[in-house]
N, C-alpha and C positions, 0 to 999 in steps of 0.2 A: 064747021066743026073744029078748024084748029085753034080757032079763035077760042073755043069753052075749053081747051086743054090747057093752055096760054093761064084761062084764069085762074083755073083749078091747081097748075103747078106755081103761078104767085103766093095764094096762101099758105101752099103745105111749108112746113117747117124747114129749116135747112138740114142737111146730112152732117153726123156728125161726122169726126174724120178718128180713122184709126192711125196711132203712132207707131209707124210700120217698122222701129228700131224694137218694139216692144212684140210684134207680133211675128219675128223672128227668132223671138228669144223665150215666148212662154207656150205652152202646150193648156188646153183645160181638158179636164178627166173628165171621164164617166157621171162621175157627181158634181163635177159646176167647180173643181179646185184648178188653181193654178201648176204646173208642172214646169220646172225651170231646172239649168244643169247646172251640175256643182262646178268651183271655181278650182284655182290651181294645177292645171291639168294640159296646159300648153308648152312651157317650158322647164329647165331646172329639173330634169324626172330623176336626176340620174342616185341623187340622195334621198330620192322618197321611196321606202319602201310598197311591195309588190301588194301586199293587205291594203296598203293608204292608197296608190291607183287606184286601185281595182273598185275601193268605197267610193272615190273622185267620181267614176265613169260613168256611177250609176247616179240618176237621176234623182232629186228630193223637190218634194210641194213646198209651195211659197209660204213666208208665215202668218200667220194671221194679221200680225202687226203691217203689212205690206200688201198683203189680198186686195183693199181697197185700191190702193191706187195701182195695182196692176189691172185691177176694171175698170177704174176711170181709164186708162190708157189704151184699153181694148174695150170699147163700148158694145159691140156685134158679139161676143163671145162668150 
């Protein structure tokens, strides 16, 4: 029997691999979009006003222009 498992996993195709810098970094919604955080938001806070944080903090979808290869990057997702 372990020998027909042997054959069976030579043909199957290989796994693809997820780039696991990427799959730390984006979230997918509800509907299949990307979810990624806004930048500017680690140092320097001291001259940015409390409206422009507070917009940083929150979350925005990836753009269309870049959807693509944020899927290529995450194949599973």
């Amino acid at each position: 029997m372990p020998l027909l498992l042997f054959v069976l996993k030579e043909n199957a195709m290989p796994k693809m691999k997820t780039r696991k810098s990427a799959a730390k970094r984006f979230d997918v919604t509800g509907s299949g979009k990307f979810r990624r955080r806004r930048q500017n938001l680690r140092h320097i806070l001291t001259k940015k006003n409390a409206k422009r944080k507070m917009r940083l903090g929150q979350g925005a979808i990836v753009d269309g222009a870049n959807a693509g290869a944020v899927k290529r990057m995450l194949p599973y997702a």
